[in-house]
C-alpha positions in Angstrom: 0.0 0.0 0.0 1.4 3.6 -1.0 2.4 5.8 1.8 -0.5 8.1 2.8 0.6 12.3 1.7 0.6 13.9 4.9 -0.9 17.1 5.6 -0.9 20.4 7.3 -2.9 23.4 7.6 -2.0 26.3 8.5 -5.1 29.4 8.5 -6.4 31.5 11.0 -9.9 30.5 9.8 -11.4 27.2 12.0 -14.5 26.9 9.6 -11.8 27.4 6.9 -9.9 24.5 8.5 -12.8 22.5 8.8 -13.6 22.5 5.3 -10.3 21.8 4.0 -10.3 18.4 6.6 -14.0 17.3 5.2 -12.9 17.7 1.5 -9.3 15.9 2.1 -11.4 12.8 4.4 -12.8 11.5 1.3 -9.3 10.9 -0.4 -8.1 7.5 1.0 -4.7 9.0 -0.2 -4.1 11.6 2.2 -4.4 12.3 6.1 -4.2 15.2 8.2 -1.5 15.4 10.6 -2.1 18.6 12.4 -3.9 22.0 12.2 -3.0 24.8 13.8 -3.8 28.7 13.6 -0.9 31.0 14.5 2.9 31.3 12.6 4.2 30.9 15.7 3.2 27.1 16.0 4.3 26.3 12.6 7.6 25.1 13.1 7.1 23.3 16.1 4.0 21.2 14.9 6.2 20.4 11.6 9.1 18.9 13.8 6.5 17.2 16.1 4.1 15.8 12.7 6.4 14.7 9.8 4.2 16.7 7.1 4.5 16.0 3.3 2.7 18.8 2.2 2.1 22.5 4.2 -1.2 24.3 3.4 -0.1 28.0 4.1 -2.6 30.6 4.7 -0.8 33.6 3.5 -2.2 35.7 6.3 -2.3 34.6 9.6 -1.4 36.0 12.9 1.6 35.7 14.7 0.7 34.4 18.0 -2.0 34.9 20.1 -0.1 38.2 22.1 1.2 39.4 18.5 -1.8 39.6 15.7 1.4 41.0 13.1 0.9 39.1 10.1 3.6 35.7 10.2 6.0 36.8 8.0 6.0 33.9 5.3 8.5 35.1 2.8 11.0 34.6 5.5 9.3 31.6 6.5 9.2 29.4 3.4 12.6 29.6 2.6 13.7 28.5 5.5 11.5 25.8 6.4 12.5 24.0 2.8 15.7 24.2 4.0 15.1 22.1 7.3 12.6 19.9 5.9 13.8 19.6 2.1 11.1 16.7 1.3 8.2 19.5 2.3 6.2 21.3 -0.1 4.3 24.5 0.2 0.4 25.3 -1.2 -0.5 28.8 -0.2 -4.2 29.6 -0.3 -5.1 32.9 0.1 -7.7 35.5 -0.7 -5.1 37.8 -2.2 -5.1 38.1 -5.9 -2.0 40.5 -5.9 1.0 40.0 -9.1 3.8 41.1 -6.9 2.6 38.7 -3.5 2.0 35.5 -5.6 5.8 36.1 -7.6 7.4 37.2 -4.1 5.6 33.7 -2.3 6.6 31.5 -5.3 9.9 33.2 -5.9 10.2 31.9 -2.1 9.7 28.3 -2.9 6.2 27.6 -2.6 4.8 25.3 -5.1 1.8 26.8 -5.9 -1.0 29.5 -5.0 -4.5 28.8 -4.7 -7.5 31.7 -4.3 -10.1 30.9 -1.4 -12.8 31.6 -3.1 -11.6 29.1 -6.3 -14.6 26.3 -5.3 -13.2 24.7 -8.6 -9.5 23.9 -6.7 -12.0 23.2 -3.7 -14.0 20.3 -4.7 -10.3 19.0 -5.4 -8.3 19.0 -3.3 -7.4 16.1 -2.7 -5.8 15.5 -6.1 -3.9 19.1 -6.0 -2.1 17.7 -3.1 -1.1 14.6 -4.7 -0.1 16.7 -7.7 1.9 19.1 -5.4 3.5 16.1 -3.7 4.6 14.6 -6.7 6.7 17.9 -7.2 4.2 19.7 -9.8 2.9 23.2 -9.6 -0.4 23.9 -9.0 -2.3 27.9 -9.3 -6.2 28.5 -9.4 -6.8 30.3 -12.6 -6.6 33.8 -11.8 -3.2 33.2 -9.9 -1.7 31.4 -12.9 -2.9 34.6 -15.3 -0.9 37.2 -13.2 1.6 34.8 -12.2 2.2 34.3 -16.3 1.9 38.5 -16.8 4.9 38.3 -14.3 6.7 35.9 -16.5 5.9 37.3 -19.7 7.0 40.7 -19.0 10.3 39.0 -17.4 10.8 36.9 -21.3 9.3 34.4 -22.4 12.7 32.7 -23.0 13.7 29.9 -19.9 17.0 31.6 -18.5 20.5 29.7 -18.0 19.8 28.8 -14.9 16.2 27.4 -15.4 17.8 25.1 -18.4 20.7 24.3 -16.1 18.2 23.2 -13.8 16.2 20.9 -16.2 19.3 19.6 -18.0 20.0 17.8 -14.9 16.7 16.9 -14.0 16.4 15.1 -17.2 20.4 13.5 -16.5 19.2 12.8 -12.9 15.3 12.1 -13.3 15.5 10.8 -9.5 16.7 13.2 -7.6 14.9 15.2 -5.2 15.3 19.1 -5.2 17.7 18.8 -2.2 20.3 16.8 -4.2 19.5 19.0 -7.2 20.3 22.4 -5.0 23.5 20.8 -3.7 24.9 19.7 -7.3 23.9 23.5 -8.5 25.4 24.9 -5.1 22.2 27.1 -4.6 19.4 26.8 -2.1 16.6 24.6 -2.2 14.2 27.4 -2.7 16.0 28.2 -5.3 15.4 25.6 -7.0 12.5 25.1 -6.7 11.8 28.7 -7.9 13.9 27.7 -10.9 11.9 25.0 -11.7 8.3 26.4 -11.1 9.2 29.0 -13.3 10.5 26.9 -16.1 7.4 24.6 -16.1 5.0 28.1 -16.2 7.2 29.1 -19.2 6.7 25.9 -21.3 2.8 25.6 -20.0 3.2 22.2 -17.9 3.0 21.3 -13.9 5.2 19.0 -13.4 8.8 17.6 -14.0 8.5 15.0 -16.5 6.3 17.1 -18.8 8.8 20.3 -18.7 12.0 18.0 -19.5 10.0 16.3 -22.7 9.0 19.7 -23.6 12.1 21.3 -23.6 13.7 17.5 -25.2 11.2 18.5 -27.9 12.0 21.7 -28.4 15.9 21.2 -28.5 16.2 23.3 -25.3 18.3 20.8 -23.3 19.8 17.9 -25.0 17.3 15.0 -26.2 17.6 11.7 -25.3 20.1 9.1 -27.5 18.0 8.0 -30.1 17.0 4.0 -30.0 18.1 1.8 -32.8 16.5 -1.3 -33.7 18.7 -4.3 -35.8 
């Protein structure tokens, strides 16, 4: 039996929280492991419930004595660097260009709208998606996110084909290895690589290296000869 995608929610929100844990319930393929509603809590709960995947509210209090919102584009960063198999969702009910580049820029590996009921009813399947190491935005997030892009060039940079080239050479290792071969952080690369598959129109890592294969971005694979 497959290992169950562990979960945890972070929102300030309890009927928030509560609908997120009745839409997950029904996917025999994930589980909750905690829920909790200040910044403050995060990083103990993590090292307390191993958690696969981090549902981020993006605004949240601090603590209960400190309702400043928990700075998560200092946060992100440094919670894939001590737990480098964790991915980041951030669901928020901010539509803004320059907060969805900054949070993915920071490592996150996607950004959902609250009031997207589409993303909603699935939920369950974006997780396994995000788990899997693909990219996930509800519509209006992956519009601005792609203005962003655009006006940045269309064209993958160095350091995005760099990235993919040995993703395709290495098609097993995780972004931790990947970050220590490139010498950068693991936000970094995962940044890198979000960006690349957004440029070429795919959500995931096998899709963005056949893509680019195909369009003789990074070297194709030997060809197969038959006797």
């Amino acid at each position: 039996m497959n290992k169950k995608i562990r979960v945890t929610i972070l929102d300030d929100h309890q009927n928030i929280i509560d609908g997120y844990v009745f839409r997950l319930s029904t996917n025999p393929q994930v589980e909750v492991a905690a829920t909790i509603n200040f910044g403050q809590d995060l990083e103990p709960t993590l090292a307390a419930h191993p958690t696969d995947v981090l549902l981020l509210d993006v605004n949240v209090p601090t603590a209960t004595d400190n309702p400043n919102p928990y700075p998560i584009l200092y946060a992100i960063p440094k919670l894939l660097q001590t737990y480098p198999g964790l991915y980041i969702l951030v669901i928020s009910m901010y539509s803004d260009r320059g907060l969805i580049r900054a949070v993915m820029e920071a490592g996150a590996s996607g950004y959902v709208l609250k009031d997207d009921q589409t993303t909603a009813r699935d939920l369950g399947s974006v997780i396994l998606s995000v788990a899997g190491g693909g990219i996930y935005f509800s519509k209006k997030a992956h519009e601005l996110y792609s203005q962003h892009l655009a006006k940045e060039s269309g064209a993958l940079s160095c350091r995005q084909l760099e990235a993919l080239s040995l993703c395709a050479a290495y098609p097993n290792n995780t972004t931790a290895v990947l970050a220590n071969m490139m010498t950068i952080s693991h936000s970094t690369v995962r940044n890198l690589l979000s960006g690349a598959y957004m440029k070429l129109d795919v959500n995931n890592r096998a899709a963005a290296i056949a893509k680019a294969q195909r369009l003789g971005l990074i070297t194709p694979p030997e060809p197969m000869y038959t006797k």
